[in-house]
C-alpha positions as CSV (number, residue, x, y, z in Angstrom):
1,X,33.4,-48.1,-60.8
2,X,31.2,-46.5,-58.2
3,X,30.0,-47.6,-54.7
4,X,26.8,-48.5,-55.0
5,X,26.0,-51.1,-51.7
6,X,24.2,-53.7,-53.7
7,X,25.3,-53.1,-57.2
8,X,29.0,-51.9,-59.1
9,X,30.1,-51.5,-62.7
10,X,32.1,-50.7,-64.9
11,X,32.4,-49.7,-68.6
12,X,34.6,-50.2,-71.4
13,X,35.1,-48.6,-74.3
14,X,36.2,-49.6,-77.4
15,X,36.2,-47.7,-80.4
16,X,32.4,-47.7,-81.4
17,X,31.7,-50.3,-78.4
18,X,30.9,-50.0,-74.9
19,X,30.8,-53.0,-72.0
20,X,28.6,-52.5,-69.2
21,X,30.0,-55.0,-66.8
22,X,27.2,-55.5,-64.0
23,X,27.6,-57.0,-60.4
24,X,25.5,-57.6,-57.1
25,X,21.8,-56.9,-57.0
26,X,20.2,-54.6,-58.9
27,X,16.5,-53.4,-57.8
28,X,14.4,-50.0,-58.0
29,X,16.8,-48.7,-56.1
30,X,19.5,-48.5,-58.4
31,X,17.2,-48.6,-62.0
32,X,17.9,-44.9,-62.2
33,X,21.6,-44.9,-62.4
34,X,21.5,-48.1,-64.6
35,X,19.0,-46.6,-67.2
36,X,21.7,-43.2,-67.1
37,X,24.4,-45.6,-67.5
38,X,22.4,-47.4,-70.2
39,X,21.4,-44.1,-72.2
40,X,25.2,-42.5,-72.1
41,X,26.7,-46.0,-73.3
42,X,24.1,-46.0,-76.2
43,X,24.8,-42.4,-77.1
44,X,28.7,-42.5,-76.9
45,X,28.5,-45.9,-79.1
46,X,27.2,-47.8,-82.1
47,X,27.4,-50.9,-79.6
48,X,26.2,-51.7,-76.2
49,X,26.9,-55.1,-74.4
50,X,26.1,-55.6,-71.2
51,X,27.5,-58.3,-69.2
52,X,25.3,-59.6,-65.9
53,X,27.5,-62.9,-65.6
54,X,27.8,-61.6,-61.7
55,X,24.9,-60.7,-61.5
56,X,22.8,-62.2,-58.9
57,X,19.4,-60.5,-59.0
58,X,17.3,-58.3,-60.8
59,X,13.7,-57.1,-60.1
60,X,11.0,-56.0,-62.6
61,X,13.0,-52.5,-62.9
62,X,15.6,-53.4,-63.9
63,X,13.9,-56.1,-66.9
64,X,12.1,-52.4,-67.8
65,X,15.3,-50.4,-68.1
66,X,16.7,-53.0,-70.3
67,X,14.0,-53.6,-72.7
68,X,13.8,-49.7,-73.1
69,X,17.3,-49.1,-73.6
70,X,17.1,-51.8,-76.6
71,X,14.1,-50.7,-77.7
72,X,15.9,-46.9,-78.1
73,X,19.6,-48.4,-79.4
74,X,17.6,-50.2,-82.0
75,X,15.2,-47.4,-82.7
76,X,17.9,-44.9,-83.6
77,X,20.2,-47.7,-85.4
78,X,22.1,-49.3,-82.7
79,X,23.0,-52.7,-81.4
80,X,22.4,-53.4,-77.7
81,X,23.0,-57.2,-76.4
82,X,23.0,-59.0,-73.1
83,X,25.7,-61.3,-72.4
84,X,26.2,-63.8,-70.0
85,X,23.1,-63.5,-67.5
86,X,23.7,-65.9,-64.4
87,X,21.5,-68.6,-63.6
88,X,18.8,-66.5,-61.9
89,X,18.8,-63.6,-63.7
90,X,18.5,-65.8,-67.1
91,X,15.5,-67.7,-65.4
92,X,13.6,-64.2,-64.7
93,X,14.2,-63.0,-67.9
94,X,13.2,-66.3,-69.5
95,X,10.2,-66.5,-67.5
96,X,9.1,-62.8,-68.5
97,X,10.1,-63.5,-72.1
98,X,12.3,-61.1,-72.8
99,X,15.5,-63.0,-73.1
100,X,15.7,-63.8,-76.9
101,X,15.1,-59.9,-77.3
102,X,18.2,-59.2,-75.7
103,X,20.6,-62.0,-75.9
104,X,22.4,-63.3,-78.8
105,X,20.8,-66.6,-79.4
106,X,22.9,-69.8,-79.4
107,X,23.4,-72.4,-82.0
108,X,20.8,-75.6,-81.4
109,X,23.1,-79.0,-81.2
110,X,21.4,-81.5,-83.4
């Protein structure tokens, strides 16, 4: 974990998988560790999750370092997903149109 004031995570690895677990608020002023964080995850594995369910907010950034990490994972033959967004990070990255790019979609209920 490290000691970021407005942001933490961690990671776990699995064989082949890595969790990025994300908390706080995460703006430019963090974007460079996250996209290092993003870029070792999807070079140690053939899987990247990361999880934003604590989350609270995330600036334009941070939308940028996501799209280009799964732009690169899937560019070189790798999965990379986002789980779990809270409320108003899943509004921002509905609003921009990016979150069917990185989430798993959900079933429709007829």
């Amino acid at each position: 974990m490290n000691t970021r004031s407005t942001w933490q995570y961690r990671i776990r690895a699995d064989a082949g998988h890595r969790i990025v677990a994300l908390s706080g608020e995460i703006d430019m002023t963090g974007v460079g560790r996250l996209q290092e964080l993003l870029h070792e995850a999807i070079d140690s594995a053939e899987a990247v999750t990361v999880d934003l369910v604590d989350v609270g907010f995330i600036d334009s950034t941070v939308i940028s370092a996501l799209v280009a990490a799964h732009n690169t994972a899937k560019r070189i033959g790798r999965r990379f997903t986002v789980i779990n967004p809270a409320p108003p990070v899943r509004r921002v990255l509905q609003i921009t149109g990016v979150l069917d790019n990185l989430t798993i979609p959900h079933p429709r209920r007829p």
